[in-house]
ZADO-1210 file (C-alpha; in nm, 4 decimals, padded with zeros to 6 digits):
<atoms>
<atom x="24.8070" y="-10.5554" z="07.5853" code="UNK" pos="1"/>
<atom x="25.0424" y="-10.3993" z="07.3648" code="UNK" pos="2"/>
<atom x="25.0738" y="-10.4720" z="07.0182" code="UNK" pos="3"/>
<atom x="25.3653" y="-10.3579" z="06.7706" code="UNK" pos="4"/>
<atom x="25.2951" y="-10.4140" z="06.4060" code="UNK" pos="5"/>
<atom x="25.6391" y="-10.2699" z="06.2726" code="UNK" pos="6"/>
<atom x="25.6311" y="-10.1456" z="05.8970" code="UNK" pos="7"/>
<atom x="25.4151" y="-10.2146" z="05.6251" code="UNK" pos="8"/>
<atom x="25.6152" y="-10.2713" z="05.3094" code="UNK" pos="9"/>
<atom x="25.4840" y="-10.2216" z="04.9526" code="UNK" pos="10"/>
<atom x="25.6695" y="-10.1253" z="04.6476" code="UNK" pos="11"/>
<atom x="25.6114" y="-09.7851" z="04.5068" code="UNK" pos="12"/>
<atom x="25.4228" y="-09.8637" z="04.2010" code="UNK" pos="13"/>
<atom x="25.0835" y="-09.8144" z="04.3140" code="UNK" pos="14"/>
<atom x="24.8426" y="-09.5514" z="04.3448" code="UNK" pos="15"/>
<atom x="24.6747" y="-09.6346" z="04.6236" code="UNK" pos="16"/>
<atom x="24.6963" y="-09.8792" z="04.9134" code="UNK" pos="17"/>
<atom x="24.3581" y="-09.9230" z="04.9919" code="UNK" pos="18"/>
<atom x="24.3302" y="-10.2019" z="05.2831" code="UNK" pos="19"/>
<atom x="24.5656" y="-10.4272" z="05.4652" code="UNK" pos="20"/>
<atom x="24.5941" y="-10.6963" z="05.6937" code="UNK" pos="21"/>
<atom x="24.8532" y="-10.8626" z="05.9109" code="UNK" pos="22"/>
<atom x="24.8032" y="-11.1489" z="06.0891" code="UNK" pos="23"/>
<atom x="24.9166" y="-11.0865" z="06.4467" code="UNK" pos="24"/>
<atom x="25.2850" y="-11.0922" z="06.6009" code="UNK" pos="25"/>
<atom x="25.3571" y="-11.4731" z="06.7175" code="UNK" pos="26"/>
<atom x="25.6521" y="-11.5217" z="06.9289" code="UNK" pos="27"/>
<atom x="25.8268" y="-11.1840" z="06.8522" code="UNK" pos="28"/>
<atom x="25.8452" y="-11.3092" z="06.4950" code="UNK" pos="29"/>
<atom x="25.7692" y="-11.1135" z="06.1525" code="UNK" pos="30"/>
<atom x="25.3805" y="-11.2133" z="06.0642" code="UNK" pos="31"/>
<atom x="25.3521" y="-11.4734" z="05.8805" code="UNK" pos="32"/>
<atom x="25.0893" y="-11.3436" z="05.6219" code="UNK" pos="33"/>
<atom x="25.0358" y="-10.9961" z="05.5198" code="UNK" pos="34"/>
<atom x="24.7688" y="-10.8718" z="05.2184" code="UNK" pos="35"/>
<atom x="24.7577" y="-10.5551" z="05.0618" code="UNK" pos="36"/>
<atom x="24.4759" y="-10.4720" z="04.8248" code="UNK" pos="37"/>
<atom x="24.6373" y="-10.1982" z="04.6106" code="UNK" pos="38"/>
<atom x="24.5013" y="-10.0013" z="04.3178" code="UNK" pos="39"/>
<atom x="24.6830" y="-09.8859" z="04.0027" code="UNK" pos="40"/>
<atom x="24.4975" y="-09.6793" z="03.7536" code="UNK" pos="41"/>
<atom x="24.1748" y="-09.8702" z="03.7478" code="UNK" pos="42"/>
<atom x="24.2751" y="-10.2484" z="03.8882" code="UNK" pos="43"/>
<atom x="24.2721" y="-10.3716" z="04.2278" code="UNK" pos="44"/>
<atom x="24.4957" y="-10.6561" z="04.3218" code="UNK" pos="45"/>
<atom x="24.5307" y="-10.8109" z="04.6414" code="UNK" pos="46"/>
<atom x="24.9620" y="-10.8801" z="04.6975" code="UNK" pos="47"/>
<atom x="25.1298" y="-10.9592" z="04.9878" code="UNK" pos="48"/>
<atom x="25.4666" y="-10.8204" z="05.1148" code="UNK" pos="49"/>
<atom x="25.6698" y="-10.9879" z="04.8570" code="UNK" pos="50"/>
<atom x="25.4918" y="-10.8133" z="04.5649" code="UNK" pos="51"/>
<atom x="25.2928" y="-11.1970" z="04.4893" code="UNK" pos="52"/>
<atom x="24.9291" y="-11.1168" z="04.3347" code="UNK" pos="53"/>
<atom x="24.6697" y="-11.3206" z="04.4065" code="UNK" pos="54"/>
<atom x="24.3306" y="-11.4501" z="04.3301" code="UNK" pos="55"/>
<atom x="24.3989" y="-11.2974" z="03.9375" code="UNK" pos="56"/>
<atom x="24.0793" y="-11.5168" z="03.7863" code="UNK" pos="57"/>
<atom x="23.9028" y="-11.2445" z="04.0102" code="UNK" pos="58"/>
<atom x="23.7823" y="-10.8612" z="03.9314" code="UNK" pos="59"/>
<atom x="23.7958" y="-10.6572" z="04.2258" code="UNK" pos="60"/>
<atom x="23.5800" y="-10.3467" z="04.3347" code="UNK" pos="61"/>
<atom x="23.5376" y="-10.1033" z="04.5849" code="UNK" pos="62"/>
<atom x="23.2393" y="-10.2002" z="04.7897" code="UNK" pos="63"/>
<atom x="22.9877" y="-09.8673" z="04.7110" code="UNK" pos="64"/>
<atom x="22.8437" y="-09.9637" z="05.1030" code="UNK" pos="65"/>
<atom x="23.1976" y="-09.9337" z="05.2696" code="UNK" pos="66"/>
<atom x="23.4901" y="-09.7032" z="05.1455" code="UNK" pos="67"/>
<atom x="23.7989" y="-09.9473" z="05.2127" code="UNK" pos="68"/>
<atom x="23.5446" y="-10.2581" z="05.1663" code="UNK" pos="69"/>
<atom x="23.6422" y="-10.4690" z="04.8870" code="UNK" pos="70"/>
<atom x="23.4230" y="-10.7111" z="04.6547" code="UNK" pos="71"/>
<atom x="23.5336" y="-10.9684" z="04.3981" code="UNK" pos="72"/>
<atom x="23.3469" y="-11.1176" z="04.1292" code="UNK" pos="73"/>
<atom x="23.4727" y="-11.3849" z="03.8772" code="UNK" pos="74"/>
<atom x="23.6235" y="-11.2658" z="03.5591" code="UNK" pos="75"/>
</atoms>
């Protein structure tokens, strides 16, 4: 089976995209859900493809047992 993800779209203003995931293709449709965790300077937010943060009472962190792992702790 093959599977065509199409582009990934996030704004310019980050540093680093560090992990992503889209749900699957249903129907030939655009996926419905689509998180980025992104880094700028020294914050990590997790956005989707419209740029919405979420999960902002959280701190992110790279994982130190994974390099594109991703940890959250309360704030």
């Amino acid at each position: 089976m093959r599977i065509r993800w199409g582009n990934i779209k996030v704004k310019p203003q980050y540093d680093e995209v560090i992990d992503f995931n889209i749900e699957p293709l249903q129907f030939a449709k655009t996926p419905p859900h689509s998180y980025y965790y992104v880094r700028k300077d020294k914050e990590i937010f997790l956005i989707d493809a419209n740029n919405n943060s979420y999960f902002e009472e959280y701190d992110f962190i790279k994982s130190p047992y994974n390099e594109r792992g991703i940890l959250m702790k309360k704030n």
